[in-house]
C-alpha positions in Angstrom: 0.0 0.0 0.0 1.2 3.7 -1.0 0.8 6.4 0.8 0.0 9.1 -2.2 -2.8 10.3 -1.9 -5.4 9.7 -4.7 -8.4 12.1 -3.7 -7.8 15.4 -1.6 -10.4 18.0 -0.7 -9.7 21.4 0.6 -12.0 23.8 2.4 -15.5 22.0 -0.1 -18.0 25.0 -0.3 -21.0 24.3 -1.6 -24.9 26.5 -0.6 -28.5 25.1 -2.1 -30.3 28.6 -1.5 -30.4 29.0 2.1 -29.2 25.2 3.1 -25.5 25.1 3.7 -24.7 21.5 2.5 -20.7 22.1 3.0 -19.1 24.4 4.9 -15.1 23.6 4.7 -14.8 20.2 4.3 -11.2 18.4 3.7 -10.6 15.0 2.5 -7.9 13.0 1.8 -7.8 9.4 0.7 -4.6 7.4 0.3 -4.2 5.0 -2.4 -5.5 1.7 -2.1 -7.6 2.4 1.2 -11.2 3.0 2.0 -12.0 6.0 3.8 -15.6 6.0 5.6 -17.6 9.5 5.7 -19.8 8.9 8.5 -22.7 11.1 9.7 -26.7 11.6 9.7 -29.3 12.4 6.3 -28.8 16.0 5.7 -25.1 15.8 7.2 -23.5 16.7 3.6 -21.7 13.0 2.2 -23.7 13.2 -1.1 -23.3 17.0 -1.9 -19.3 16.1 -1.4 -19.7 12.8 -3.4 -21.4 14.6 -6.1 -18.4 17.2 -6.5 -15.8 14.8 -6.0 -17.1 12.7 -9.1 -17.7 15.5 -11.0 -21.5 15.9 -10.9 -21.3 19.0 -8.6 -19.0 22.4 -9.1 -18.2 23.5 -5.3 -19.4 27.5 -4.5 -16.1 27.5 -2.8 -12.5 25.1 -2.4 -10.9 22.6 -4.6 -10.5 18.9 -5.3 -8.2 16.7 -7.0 -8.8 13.2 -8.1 -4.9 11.3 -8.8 -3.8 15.2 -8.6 -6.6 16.3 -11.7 -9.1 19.4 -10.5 -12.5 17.5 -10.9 -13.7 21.4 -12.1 -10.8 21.7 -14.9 -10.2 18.2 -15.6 -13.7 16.8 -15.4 -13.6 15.0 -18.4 -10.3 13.3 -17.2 -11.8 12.5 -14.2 -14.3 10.7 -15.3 -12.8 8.1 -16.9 -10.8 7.2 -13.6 -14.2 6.7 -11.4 -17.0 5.1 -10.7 -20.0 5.8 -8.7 -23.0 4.1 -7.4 -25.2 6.8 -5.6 -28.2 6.5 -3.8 -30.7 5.6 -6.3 -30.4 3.1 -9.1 -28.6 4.3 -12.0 -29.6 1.4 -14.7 -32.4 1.1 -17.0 -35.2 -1.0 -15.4 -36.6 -2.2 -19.1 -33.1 -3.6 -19.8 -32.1 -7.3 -18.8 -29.1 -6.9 -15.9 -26.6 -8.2 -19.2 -28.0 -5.7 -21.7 -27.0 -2.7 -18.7 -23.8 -4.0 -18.5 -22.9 -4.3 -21.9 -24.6 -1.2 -22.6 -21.9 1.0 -19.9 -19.3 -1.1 -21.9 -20.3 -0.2 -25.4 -20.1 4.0 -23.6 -17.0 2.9 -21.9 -15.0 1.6 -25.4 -14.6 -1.6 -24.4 -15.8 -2.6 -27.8 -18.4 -5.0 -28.5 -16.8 -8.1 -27.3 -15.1 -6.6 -24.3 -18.5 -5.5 -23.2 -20.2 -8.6 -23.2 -17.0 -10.4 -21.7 -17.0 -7.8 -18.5 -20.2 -8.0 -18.6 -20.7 -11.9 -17.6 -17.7 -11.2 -15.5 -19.7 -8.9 -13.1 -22.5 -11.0 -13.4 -21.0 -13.7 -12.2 -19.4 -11.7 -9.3 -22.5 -10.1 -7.9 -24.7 -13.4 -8.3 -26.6 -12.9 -11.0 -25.9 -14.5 -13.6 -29.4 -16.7 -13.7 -31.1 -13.3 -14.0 -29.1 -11.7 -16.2 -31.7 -12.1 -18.8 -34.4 -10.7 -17.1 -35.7 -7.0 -17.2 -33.8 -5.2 -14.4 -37.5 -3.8 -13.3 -38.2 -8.1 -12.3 -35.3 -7.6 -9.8 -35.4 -7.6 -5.8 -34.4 -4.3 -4.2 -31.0 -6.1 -3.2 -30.5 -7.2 -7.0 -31.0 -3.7 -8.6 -28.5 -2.9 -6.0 -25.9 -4.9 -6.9 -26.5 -4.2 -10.3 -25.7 -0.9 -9.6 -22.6 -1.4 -8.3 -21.7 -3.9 -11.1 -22.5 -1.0 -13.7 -20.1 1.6 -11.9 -17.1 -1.1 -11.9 -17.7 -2.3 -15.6 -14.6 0.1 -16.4 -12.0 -1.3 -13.7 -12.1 2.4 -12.2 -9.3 3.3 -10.6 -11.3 5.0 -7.7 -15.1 4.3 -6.5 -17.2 6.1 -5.1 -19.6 4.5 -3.0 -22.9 6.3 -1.9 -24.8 4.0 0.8 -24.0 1.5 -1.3 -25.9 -0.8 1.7 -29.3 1.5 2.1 -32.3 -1.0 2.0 -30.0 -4.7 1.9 -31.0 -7.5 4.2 -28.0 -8.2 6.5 -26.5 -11.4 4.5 -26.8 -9.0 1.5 -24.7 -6.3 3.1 -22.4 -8.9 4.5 -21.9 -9.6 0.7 -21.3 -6.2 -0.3 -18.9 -5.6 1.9 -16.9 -8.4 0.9 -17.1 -6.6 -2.4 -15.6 -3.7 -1.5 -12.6 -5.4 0.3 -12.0 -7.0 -3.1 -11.5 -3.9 -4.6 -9.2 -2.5 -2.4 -7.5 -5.6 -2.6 -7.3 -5.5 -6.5 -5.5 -2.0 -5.8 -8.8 0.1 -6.3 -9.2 3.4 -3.6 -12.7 3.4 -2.1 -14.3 6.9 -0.5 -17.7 4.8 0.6 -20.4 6.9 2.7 -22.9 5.7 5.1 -25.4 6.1 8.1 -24.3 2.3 9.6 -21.7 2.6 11.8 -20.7 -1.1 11.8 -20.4 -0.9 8.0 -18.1 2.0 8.6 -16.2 0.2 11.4 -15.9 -3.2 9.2 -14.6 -1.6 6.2 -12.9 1.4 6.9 -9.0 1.8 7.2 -9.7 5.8 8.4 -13.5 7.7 9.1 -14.0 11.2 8.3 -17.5 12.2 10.4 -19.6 15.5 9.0 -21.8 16.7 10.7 -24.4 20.0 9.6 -21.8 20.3 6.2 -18.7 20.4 8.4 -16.2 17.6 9.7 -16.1 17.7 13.2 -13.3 14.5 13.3 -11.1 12.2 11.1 -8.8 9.2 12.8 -8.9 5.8 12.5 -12.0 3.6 13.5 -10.0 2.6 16.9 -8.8 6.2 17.4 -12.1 7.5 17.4 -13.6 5.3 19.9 -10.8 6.3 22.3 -12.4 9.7 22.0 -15.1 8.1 24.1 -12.2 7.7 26.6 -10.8 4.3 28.0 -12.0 0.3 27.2 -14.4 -2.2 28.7 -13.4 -5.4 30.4 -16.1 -7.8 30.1 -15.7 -11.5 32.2 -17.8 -14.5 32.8 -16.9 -16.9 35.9 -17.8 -20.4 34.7 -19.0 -21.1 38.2 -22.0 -18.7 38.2 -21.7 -19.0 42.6 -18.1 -17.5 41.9 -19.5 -14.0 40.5 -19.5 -12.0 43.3 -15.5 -12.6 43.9 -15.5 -12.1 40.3 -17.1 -8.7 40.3 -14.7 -7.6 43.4 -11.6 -8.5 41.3 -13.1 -6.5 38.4 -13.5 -3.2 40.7 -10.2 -3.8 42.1 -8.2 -3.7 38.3 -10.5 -0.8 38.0 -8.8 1.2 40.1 -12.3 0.9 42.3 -15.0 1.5 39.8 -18.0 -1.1 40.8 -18.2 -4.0 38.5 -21.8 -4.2 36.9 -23.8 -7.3 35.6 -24.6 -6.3 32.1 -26.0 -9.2 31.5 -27.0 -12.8 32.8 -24.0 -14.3 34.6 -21.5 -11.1 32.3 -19.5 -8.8 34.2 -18.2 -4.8 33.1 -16.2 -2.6 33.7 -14.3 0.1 32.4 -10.3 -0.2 32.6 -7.6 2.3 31.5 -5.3 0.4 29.3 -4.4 -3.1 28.1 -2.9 -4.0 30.9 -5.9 -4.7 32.5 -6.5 -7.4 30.7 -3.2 -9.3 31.9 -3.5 -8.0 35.4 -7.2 -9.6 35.6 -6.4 -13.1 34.1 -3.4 -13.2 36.4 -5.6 -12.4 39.9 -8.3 -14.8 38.3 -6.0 -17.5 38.3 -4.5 -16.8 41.5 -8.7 -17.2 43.2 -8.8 -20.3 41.1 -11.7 -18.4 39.3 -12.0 -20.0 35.7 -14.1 -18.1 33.1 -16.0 -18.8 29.9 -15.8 -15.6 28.4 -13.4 -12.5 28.7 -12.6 -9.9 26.5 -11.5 -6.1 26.3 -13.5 -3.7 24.2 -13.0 -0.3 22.6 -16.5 1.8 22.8 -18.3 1.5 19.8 -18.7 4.3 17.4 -22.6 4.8 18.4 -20.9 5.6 21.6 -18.2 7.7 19.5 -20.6 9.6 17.7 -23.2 10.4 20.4 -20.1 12.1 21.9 -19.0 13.8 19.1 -22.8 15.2 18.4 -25.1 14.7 21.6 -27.6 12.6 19.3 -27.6 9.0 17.9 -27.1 9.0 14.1 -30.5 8.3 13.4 -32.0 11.3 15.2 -31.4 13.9 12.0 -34.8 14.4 10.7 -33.4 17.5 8.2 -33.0 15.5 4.4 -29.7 16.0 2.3 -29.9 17.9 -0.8 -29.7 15.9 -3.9 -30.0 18.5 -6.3 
């Protein structure tokens, strides 16, 4: 993995009327990583989605995709990306092949490189037994993938991935997301929004989080939870009679924070550092105390972004801009 950096953003402006989508937003995304841009509807992810891939000019600021303005170099641009926004992009009276083959044909891949990419994708995204049917036939989850099939028929060298997960089952997310690692592993750079903070935690090597058109924090998944401030020791006896001696070695590694019982037979508490873990094993063992569970646990980023915002992702009801 390099470290140049393939998209940049500096000080994004960009006003719908009196709604301020983005006020001063920066970017950057290293080669070959995904960066997550975490935050609520209305926060501002698709307005800068929208001028990163060309489909937006900013009021204000500049970008660079592999160091080309998207303003100046739009055309440039384009040929290096692919996006799959919010809403299906494909057309619903077209079979899933004749999409594909059809963003070949645009693409120059030529008649025969179309339809070979084509059954390529098909193949990847599971759908090859309804490739032949009218993409309007399809399940929400298998326009979806679609979708995502279309924006990658050109091997782009970035993607650009808007909620790419809004509407999927679980198993179908699960699937997606092994998609995107694929593509980072095949050398592609990923800048993949979303509301779902365990999509962002499971995929992301760094999160940028905008909130009300501005970023209000960028580290790494396990640097933001430590914004939340220290870890959680969770341990349970394997002798349920044992737990209160449990519980009072728990509050003693915490420096005297009361263990609680978060659930059935589970013990918490919150510990300072990583030594905990070895200091609590080691007094365990010296009880006699065996356990059938024990582990030590960042915050999560629901707990990281309640901290960051005073509200729960969900609790935006303002709607982002699509214009």
């Amino acid at each position: 993995m390099t470290t140049d950096l393939v998209i940049e953003a500096e000080g994004l402006v960009k006003h719908f009327g009196e709604t301020k989508a983005l006020q001063g937003v920066d970017l950057v995304v290293p080669r070959g990583t995904v960066l997550g841009v975490l935050g609520p509807n209305g926060a501002g992810k698709t307005t800068a989605v929208r001028i990163l891939s060309t489909l937006l000019q900013p009021d204000a600021g500049q970008a660079r995709i592999n160091g080309l303005d998207v303003v100046r170099d739009a055309e440039r641009v384009r040929h290096m990306i692919g996006l799959t926004g919010q809403y299906a992009s494909v057309d619903e009276d077209l079979t899933g092949r004749q999409n594909l083959v059809l963003f070949g044909t645009l693409l120059d891949l030529g008649r025969a490189g179309a339809r070979a990419r084509a059954v390529e994708l098909l193949e990847w995204f599971d759908l090859t037994q309804a490739a032949d049917r009218p993409a309007k036939t399809y399940s929400g989850g298998m326009r979806r993938r679609l979708d995502l099939a279309a924006s990658l028929v050109g091997r782009p060298d970035v993607i650009f991935l808007d909620e790419p997960t809004t509407g999927l089952d679980p198993a179908k997310r699960e699937a997606m997301w092994d998609v995107v690692r694929s593509l980072v592993t095949d050398g592609s750079t990923v800048l993949l929004t979303t509301q779902y903070l365990e999509e962002a935690d499971a995929l992301a090597d760094e999160i940028t989080v905008i909130d009300h058109g501005r970023v209000i924090a960028h580290d790494t998944p396990d640097g933001l939870k430590r914004i939340v401030g220290g870890q959680t020791l969770e341990v349970r006896p394997a002798d349920p009679a044992r737990l209160e001696e449990t519980a009072q070695i728990l509050t003693q590694v915490s420096t005297g924070t009361p263990a609680d019982e978060i659930r059935k037979g589970m013990l918490a508490v919150p510990v300072t550092s990583d030594a905990a873990m070895t200091e609590t094993v080691a007094r365990l063992g010296a009880a006699g105390i065996t356990v059938t569970e024990l582990s030590l646990h960042l915050p999560s980023l629901d707990e990281v972004f309640f901290t960051l915002t005073g509200r729960p992702t969900a609790d935006d009801p303002t709607t982002e801009v699509a214009a």
